[in-house]
C-alpha positions in Angstrom: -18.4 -14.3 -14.4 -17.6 -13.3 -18.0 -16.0 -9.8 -18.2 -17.7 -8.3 -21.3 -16.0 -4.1 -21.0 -13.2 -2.6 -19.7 -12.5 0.5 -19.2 -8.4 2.7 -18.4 -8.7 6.1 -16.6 -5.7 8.0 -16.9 -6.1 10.1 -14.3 -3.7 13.4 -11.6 -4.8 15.0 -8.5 -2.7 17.5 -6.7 -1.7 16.4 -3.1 -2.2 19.1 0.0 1.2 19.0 0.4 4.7 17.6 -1.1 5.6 14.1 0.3 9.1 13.5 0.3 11.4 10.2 1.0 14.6 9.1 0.2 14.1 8.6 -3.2 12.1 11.4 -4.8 8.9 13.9 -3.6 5.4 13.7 -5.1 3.3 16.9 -5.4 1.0 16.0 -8.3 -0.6 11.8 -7.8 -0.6 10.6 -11.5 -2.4 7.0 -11.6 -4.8 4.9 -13.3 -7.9 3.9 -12.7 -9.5 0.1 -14.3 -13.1 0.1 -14.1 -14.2 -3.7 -14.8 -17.6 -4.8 -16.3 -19.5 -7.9 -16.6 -22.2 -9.6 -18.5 -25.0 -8.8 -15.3 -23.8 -5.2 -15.7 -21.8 -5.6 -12.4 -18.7 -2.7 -12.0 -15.9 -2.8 -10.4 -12.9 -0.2 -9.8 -8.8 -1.3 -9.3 -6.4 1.7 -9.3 -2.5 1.4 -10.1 -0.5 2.9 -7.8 2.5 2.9 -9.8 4.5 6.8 -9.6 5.7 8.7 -12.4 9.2 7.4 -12.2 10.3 4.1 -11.3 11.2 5.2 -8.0 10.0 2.6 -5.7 10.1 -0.2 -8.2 10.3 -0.4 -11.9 7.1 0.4 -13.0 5.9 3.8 -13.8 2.4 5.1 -14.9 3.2 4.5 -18.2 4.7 0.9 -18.2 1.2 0.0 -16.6 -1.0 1.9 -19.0 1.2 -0.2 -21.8 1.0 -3.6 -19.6 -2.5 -3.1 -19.2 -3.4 -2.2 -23.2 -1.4 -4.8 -24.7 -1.3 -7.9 -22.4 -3.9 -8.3 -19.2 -7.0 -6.8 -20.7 -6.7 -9.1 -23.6 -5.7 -11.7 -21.5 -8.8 -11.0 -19.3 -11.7 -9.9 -21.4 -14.5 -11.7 -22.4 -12.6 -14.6 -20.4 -15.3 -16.9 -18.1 -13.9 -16.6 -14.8 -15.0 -18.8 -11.7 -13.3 -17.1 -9.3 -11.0 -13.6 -8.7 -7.8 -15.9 -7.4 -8.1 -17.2 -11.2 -6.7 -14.0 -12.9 -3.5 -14.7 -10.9 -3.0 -18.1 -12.3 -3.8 -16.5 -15.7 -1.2 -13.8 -15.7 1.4 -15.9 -14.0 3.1 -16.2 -17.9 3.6 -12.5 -17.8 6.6 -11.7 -15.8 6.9 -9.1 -12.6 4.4 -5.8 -13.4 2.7 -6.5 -10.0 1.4 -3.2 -10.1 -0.4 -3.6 -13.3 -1.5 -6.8 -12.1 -2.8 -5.7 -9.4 -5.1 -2.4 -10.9 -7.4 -5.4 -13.2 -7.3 -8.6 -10.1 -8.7 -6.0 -7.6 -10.8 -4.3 -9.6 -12.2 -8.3 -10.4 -12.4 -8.8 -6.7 -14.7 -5.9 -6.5 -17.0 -7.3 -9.3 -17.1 -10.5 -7.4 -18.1 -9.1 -3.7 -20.8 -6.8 -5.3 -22.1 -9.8 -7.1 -22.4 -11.7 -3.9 -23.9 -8.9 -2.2 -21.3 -8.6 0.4 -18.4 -6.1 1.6 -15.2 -6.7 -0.2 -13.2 -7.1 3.4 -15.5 -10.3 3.9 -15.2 -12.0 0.9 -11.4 -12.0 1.5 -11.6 -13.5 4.3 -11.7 -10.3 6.6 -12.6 -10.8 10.4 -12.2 -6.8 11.8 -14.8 -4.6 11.7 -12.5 -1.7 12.9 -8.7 -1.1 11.8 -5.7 0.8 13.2 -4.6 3.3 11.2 -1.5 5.1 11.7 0.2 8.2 9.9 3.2 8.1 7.7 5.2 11.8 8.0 7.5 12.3 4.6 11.0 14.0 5.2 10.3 17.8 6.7 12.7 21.0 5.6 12.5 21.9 9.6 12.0 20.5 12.4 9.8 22.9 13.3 7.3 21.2 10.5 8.3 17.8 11.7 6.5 18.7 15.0 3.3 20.4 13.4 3.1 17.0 11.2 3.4 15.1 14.2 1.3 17.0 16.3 -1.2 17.3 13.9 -1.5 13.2 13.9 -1.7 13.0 17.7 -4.2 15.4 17.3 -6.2 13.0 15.1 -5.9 10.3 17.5 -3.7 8.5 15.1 -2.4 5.1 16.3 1.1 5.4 15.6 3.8 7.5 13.7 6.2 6.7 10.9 8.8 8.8 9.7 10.8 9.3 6.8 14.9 8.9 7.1 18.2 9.1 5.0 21.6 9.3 5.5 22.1 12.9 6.8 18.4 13.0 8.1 18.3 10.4 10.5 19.9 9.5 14.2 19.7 13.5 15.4 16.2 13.7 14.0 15.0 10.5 16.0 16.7 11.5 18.6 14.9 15.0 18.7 11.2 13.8 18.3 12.0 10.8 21.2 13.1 13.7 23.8 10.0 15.6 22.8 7.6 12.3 22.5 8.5 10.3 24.7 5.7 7.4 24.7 5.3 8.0 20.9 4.6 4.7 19.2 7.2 5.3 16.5 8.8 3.8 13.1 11.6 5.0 10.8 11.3 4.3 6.9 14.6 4.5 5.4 13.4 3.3 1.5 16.9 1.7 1.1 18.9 4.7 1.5 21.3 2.7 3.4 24.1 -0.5 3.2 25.9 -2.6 5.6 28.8 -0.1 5.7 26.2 2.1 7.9 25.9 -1.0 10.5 26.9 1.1 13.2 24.4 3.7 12.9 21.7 1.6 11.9 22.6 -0.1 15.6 22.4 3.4 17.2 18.2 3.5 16.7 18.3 0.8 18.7 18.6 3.2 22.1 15.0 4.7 20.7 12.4 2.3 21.6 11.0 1.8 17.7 8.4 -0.1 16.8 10.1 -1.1 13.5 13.3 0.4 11.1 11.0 -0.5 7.7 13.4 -1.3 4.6 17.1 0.0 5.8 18.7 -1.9 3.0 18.8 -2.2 -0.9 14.9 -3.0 -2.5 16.1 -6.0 -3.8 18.1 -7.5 -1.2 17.1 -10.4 1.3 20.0 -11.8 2.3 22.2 -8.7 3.9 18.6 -7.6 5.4 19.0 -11.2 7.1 22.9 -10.2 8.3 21.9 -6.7 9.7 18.5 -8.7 12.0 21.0 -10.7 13.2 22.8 -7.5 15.0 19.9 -5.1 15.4 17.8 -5.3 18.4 14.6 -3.2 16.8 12.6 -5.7 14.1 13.1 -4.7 10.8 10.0 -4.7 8.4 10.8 -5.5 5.3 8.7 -3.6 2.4 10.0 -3.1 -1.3 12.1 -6.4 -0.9 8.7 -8.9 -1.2 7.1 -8.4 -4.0 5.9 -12.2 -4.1 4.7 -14.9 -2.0 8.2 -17.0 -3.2 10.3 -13.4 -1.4 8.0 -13.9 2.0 8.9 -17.3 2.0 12.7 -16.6 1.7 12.9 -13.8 4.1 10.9 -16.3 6.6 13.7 -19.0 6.2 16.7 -16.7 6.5 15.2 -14.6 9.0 15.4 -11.6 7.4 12.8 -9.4 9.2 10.6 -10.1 11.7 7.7 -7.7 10.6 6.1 -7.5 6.6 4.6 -4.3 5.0 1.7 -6.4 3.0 1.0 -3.4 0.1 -1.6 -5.0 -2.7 0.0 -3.0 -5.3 3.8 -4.3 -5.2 2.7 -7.7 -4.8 0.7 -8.2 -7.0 -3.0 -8.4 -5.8 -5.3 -9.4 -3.3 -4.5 -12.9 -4.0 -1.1 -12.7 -3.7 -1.2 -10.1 -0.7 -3.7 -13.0 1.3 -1.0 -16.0 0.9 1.4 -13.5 2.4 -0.6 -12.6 4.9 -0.9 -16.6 5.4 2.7 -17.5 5.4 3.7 -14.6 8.3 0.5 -15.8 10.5 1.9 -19.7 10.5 5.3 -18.2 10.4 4.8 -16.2 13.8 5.6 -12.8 12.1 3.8 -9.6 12.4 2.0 -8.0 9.4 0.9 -4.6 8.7 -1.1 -2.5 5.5 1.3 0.0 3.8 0.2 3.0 1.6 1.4 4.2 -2.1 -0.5 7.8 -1.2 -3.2 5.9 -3.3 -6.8 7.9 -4.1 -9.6 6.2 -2.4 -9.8 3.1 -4.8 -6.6 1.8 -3.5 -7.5 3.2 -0.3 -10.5 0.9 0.0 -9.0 -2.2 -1.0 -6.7 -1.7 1.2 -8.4 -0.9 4.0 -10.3 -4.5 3.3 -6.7 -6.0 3.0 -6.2 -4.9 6.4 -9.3 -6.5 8.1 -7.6 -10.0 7.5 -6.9 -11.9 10.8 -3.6 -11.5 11.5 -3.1 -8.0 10.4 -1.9 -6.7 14.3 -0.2 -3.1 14.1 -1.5 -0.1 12.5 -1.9 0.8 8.7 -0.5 3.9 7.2 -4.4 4.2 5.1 -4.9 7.4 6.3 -7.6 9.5 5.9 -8.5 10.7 1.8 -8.8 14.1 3.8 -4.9 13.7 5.1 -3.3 14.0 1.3 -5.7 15.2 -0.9 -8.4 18.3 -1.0 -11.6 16.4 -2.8 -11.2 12.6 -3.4 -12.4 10.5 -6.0 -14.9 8.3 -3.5 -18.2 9.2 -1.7 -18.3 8.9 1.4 -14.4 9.4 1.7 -12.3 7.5 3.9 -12.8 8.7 7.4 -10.4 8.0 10.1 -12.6 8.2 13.8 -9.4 8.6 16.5 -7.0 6.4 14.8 -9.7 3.8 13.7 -11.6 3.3 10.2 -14.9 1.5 10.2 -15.4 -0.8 7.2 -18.1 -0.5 5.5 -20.9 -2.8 5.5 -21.9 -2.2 1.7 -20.6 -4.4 -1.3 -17.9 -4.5 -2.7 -15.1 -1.6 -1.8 -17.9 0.0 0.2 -17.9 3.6 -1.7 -19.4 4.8 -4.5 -17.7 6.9 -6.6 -17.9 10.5 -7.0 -18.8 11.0 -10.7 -18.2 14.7 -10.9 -14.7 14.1 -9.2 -14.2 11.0 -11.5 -14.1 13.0 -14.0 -12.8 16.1 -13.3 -9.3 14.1 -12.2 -9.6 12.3 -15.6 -6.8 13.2 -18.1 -7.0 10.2 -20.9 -9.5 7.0 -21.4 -9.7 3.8 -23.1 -12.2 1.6 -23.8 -12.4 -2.2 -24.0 -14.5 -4.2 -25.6 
């Protein structure tokens, strides 16, 4: 296929409600959209999930939007391309910007299923029909709120719950939603807030039965992540620290984690986020499908990510309905009990919502 127009959305929509972490809380979604066309008049849609502020890696909005001008839509366009695997071979040159990366390859990836007439999840090599999806609670002024976020879930039928932590928000408030859920299929998020100095309490979650302690230590460390598994009895799952197939690989052999948080967006692609997936399944390791609080483009390709084989615990691709008022998609992403049907249409599987698409739209660029 021979991409012949391409087109950058610059786009915000306002969130229900603040989410807050460790690092920084996110009221307004700022993100880009890439809509891809080719010479059969094909389209395709990729969004960057990139925030604001280089809070969870380096890349912002606006590093993308540049990254995307001046380098991988010239790289890409009017190029002949067998295959969407090809555009990662043809930006390998251009260092790190996964997330930029990853707004064009999927969007390419879309093109490609709708041209074969088939959903998006079975091109990649999906095998579910159905996915677990599980909620993901940011860090609550009360615990009061905690509860109403986590009752709210249960309510839902969600599959599981994660929840945010930091130093000073962490042991007491585990401690208080274990006495009060008791069978709660729970995970803690910690974003890096912490070091090997907190070993200690980092042991103490141990005592609550957690499904996972997701990225305790520094975003770009492997190696003390390896040191802390060694002494911790819950699996950590390590998110922000692979960013590449060559990172899964070097947490496999040190041991590092026993769980990975495959997100499309800090990888990379679809490509890159399918040899992970590979590597954990011959590795033995368990694999799940994060969220960036993405709008329902990066919703649905992740939701296909998350059909793959050996994707075994639940995603945190909630419901469009869960973070935002109107979405961008139509039909939106539904969650039924804890469980998301794929779609059986091609490509992502959802139109967009044209009067949405635009309303959301702050800035454009066309390609050509």
């Amino acid at each position: 296929m021979k991409l012949t127009k391409i087109i950058l959305r610059k786009m915000t929509m306002r969130m229900k409600n603040p989410f807050t972490t460790s690092f920084g809380t996110v009221q307004d979604k700022k993100f880009i959209i890439v809509e891809v066309y080719d010479e059969q008049g094909f389209v395709g849609y990729g969004e960057c999930d990139a925030f604001e502020a280089p809070w969870y890696t380096e890349e912002t909005v606006e590093t993308c939007w540049y990254m995307l001008q001046q380098f991988f839509i010239p790289a890409l366009l009017k190029q002949e391309l067998n295959h969407p695997s090809d555009v990662r071979r043809l930006l390998m040159v251009y260092r790190r910007n996964a997330m930029a990366k990853a707004a064009i390859e999927t969007a390419i990836w879309d093109v490609y299923a709708k041209k074969q007439n088939k959903p998006l999840y079975q091109v990649i090599g999906g095998t579910q029909s159905t996915i677990d999806i599980g909620v993901s609670i940011g860090l609550q002024t009360t615990t009061a709120a905690l509860y109403e976020k986590i009752d709210q879930a249960l309510l839902a039928g969600y599959k599981r719950v994660k929840v945010k932590i930091k130093p000073g928000q962490d042991i007491a408030v585990i401690r208080s939603i274990r006495s009060r859920y008791k069978e709660l299929p729970l995970m803690v998020d910690a974003n890096s807030a912490y070091t090997l100095d907190d070993l200690e309490l980092l042991q103490s979650l141990d005592e609550f039965n957690l499904l996972m302690i997701e990225q305790p230590l520094a975003a770009d460390d492997i190696v003390q992540h390896a040191t802390l598994q060694a002494q911790l009895k819950t699996p950590i799952c390590l998110d922000e620290s692979i960013c590449s197939l060559k990172d899964a690989m070097t947490a496999i052999e040190l041991q590092a984690c026993k769980i990975f948080n495959i997100k499309i967006a800090r990888v990379g692609g679809m490509e890159e986020a399918r040899l992970i997936h590979h590597a954990a399944q011959q590795a033995g390791m368990k694999v799940w499908c994060g969220g960036m609080l993405e709008a329902g483009i990066g919703r649905a390709h992740s939701i296909a990510l998350a059909s793959l084989p050996y994707f075994s615990l639940p995603g945190d691709t909630a419901a469009s309905s869960h973070y935002f008022a109107e979405d961008i998609i139509s039909p939106e992403v539904m969650v039924d009990q804890g469980v998301i049907h794929l779609s059986q249409r091609p490509g992502i599987g959802y139109d967009v919502n044209q009067d949405a698409y635009e309303y959301f739209t702050i800035d454009k660029q066309l390609f050509e």
